[in-house]
N, C-alpha and C positions, 0 to 999 in steps of 0.2 A: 814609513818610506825611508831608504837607505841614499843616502849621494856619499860617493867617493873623491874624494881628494887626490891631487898627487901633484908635486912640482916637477918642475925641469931643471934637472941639475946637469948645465955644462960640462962640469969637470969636478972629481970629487972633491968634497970639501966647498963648493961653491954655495953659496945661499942663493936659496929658490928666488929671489927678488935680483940676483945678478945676471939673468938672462941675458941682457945687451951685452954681456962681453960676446956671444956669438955674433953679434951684429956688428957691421961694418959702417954705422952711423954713432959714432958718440954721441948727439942731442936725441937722438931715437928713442919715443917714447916704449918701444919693444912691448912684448909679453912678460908676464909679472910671473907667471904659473900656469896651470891647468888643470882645469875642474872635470872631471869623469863622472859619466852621469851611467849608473847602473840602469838600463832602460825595463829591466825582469824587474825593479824594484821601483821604481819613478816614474808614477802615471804621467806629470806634469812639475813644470818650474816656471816662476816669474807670476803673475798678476793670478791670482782667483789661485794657487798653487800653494803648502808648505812653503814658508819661509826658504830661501837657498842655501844659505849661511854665507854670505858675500860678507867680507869685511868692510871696513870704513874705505872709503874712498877705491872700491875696486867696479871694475864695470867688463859687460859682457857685451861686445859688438857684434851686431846680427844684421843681417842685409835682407832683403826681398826682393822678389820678383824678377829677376833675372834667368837662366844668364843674356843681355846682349850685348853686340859686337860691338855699339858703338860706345858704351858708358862701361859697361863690368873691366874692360880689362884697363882701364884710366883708374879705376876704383881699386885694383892690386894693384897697379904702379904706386900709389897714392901708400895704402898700406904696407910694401915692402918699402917704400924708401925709410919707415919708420920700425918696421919690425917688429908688424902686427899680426897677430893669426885673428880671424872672425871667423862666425859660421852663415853658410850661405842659404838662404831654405828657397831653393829653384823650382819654377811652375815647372811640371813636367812636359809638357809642348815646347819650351824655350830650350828644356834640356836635350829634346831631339832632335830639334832644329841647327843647335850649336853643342856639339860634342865635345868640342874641342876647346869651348872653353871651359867646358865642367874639365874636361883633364886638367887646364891650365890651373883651373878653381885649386885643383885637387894636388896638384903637383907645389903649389905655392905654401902647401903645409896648412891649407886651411878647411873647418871642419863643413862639412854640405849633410843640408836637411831636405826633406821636403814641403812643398808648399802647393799641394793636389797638383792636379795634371790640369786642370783648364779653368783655377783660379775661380769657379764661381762660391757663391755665399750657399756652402755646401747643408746649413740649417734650413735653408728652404725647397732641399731638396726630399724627394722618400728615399727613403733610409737607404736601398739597396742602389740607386742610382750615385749615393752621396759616398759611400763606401766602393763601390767600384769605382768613382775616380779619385778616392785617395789612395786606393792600391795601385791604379795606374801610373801615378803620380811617383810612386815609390818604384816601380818597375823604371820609367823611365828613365830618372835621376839616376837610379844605382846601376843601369845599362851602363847607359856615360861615364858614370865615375868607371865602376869596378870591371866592366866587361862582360857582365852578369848581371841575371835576374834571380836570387836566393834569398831565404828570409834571412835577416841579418838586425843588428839593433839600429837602429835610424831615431833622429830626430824628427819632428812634423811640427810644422807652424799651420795652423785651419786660417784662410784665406780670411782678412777682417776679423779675425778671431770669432767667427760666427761658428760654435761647434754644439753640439748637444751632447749630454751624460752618453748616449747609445756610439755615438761618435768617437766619443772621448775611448770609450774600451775599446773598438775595432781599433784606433789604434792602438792603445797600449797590450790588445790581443796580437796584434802583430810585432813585438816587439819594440813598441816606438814610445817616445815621451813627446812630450806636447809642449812646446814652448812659446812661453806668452812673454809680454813686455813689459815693463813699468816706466821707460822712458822715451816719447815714443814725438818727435817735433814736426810729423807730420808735411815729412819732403816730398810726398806722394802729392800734394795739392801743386807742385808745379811753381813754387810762386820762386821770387827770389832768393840766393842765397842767406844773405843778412837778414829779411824776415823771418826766416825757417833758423835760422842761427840763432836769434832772439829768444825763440820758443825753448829751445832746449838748454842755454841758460835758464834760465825761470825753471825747467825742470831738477836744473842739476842743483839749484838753489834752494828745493824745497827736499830733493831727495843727494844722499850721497854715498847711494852706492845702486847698482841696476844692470838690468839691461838694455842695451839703446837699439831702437828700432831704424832703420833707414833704407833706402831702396839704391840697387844699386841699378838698377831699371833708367832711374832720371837723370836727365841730364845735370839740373840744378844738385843732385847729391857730389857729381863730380867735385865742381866749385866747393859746395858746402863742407865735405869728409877734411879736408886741410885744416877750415876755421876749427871746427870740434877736435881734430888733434891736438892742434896749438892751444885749446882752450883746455882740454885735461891737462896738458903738462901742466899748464897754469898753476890748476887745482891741486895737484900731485896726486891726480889718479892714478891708477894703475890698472892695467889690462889684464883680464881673464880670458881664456881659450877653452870654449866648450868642446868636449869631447864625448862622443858614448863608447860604453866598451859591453 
């Protein structure tokens, strides 16, 4: 399996780690780079997947379950005041419902996956039922973003990460890589921010470099996305920006 590399260089001569000179926040934690992810060549990345080759202290911000109106677009306020790109992996029901914020999603420079079309635990389904809604799911999404339903390279997140090997190739038969997590503090349970804060310490503690799972669905991730920005700068992480090409 192949993954491509590539930085963002401002202005020639700029090193790929000076990205913040485009941003208009000096304390701005920004984009560090951007990882391109060949999907003809990368069944999968992150948990149960080849290594990524992430360096020391680099991390990959990934959202779920969106998009809605009242949490996602506080969640790109939140990330543009810093001058961050993340990738979004949207239920495709949500993406039909609110169009407009996938444009938004998508206009904000930031990368959109899918995450099936009706969100269920697609391993308990028969195979043909489980693969029609993760094509729907891709239909959907890429209606919204692109304007178009065409096969195209896509990322896919399987809903709980419940996917089977037959699973796994539909997508990557469709062009798509599979992306899973290794940091994941579990803001989906609703509880308070500094609880859910707590957890992904202790994650970052045992791991230092990944990607961080979070939902921009909840209310509590609103609250929580500020503590975990302020906490990477801490550590002097640094942001990676999934791309497929």
């Amino acid at each position: 399996m192949k993954f491509i590399f590539a930085c963002v260089i401002v202005a020639i001569g700029v090193p790929c780690h000076a990205q913040n000179a485009a941003c208009h926040h000096p304390d701005a934690l920004g984009t560090s780079r951007i990882l391109k992810i060949n999907t003809k060549d990368t069944v999968g990345i992150g948990h149960g997947f080849p290594a990524l080759g992430l360096a020391h202290r680099e991390i990959i911000l990934t959202f779920d379950d969106g998009p809605m109106p009242d949490t996602t677009p506080q969640i790109l306020d939140t990330l543009a005041k810093d001058c961050i790109q993340a990738t979004f992996f949207m239920i495709g029901k949500r993406a039909d419902a609110h169009p407009e914020l996938v444009k938004r999603v998508k206009d904000a420079g930031h990368s959109i996956g899918s995450h099936s079309y009706t969100h269920r635990e697609l391993n308990k389904l028969p195979y043909e039922d489980a693969a029609q809604d993760i094509e729907h799911g891709f239909d959907a999404v890429e209606k919204a973003e692109f304007g178009s339903v065409e096969n195209r390279p896509r990322l896919v997140r399987f809903p709980g990460f419940k996917s089977t090997p037959e699973l796994v190739d539909f997508v990557h038969s469709h062009d798509g890589t599979v992306v899973n997590t290794n940091m994941s503090p579990a803001d989906w349970r609703g509880q308070p921010a500094p609880a859910t804060f707590d957890r992904l310490k202790a994650l970052l503690d045992r791991q230092d470099r990944g990607i961080i799972l979070l939902h921009d669905s909840q209310k509590n991730t609103v609250v929580l996305l500020p503590m975990i920005i302020a906490e990477l700068k801490a550590r002097h992480m640094r942001i990676v920006h999934l791309e497929v090409e």
